[in-house]
C-alpha positions as CSV (number, residue, x, y, z in Angstrom):
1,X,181.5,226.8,176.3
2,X,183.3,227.9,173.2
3,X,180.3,228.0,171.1
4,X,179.4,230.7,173.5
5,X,182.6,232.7,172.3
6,X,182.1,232.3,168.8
7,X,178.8,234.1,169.3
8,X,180.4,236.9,171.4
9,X,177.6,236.0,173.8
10,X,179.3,234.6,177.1
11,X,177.1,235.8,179.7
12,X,174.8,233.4,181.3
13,X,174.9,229.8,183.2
14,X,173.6,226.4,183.7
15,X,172.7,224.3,186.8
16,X,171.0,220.9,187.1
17,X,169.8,219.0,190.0
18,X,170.1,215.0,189.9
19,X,168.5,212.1,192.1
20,X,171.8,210.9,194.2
21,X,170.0,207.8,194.1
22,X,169.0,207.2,190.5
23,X,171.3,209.6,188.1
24,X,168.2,211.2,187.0
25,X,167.7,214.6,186.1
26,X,165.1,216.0,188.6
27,X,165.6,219.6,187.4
28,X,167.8,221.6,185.0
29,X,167.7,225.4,184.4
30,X,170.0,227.4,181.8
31,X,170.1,231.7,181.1
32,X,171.9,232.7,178.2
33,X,171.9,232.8,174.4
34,X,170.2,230.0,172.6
35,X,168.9,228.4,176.1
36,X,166.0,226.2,174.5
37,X,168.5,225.1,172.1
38,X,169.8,223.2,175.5
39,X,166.8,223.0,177.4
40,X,165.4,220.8,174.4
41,X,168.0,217.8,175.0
42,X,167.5,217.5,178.5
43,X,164.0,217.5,178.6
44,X,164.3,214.9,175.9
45,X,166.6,213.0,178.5
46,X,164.6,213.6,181.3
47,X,161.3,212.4,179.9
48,X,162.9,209.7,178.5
49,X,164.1,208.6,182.1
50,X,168.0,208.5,181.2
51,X,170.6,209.0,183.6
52,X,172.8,212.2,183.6
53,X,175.5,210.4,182.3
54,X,173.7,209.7,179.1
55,X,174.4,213.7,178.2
56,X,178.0,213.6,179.8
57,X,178.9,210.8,177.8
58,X,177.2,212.0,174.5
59,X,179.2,213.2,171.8
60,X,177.8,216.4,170.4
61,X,179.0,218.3,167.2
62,X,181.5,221.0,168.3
63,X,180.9,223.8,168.5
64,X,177.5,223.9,169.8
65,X,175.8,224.8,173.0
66,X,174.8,220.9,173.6
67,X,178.7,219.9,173.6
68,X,178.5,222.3,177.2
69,X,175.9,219.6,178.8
70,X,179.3,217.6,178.7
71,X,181.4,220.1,181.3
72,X,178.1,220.5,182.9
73,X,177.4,216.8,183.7
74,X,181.2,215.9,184.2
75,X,180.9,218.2,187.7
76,X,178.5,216.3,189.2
77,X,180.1,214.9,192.4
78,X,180.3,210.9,192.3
């Protein structure tokens, strides 16, 4: 994430794991700098019932940590 490198703080990761069925985030866990900052938009996502693909299709101000939910949520296998 280049927000990450702007902050000279590059060290950490993030992993989610989604309903193959439903799209939904069933779990999401993040270690770094600022990780509530994204643990705040999925939970928002999550208790709202959205699909992953509500976050990997989002546009997010760059740079910020959000804008990496996009890489994040563009891996997931179809």
């Amino acid at each position: 994430m280049l927000r990450t490198r702007t902050l000279s703080e590059t060290r950490g990761f993030m992993k989610a794991l989604i309903a193959a069925d439903r799209d939904r985030i069933l779990g999401f866990t993040v270690c770094g700098v600022e990780a509530g900052e994204l643990m705040a938009a999925v939970q928002v996502a999550m208790i709202a019932g959205l699909p992953y693909t509500a976050l990997r299709d989002a546009i997010f101000t760059h740079p910020t940590l959000p804008e990496g939910l996009i890489s994040l949520f563009s891996a997931v296998p179809r």
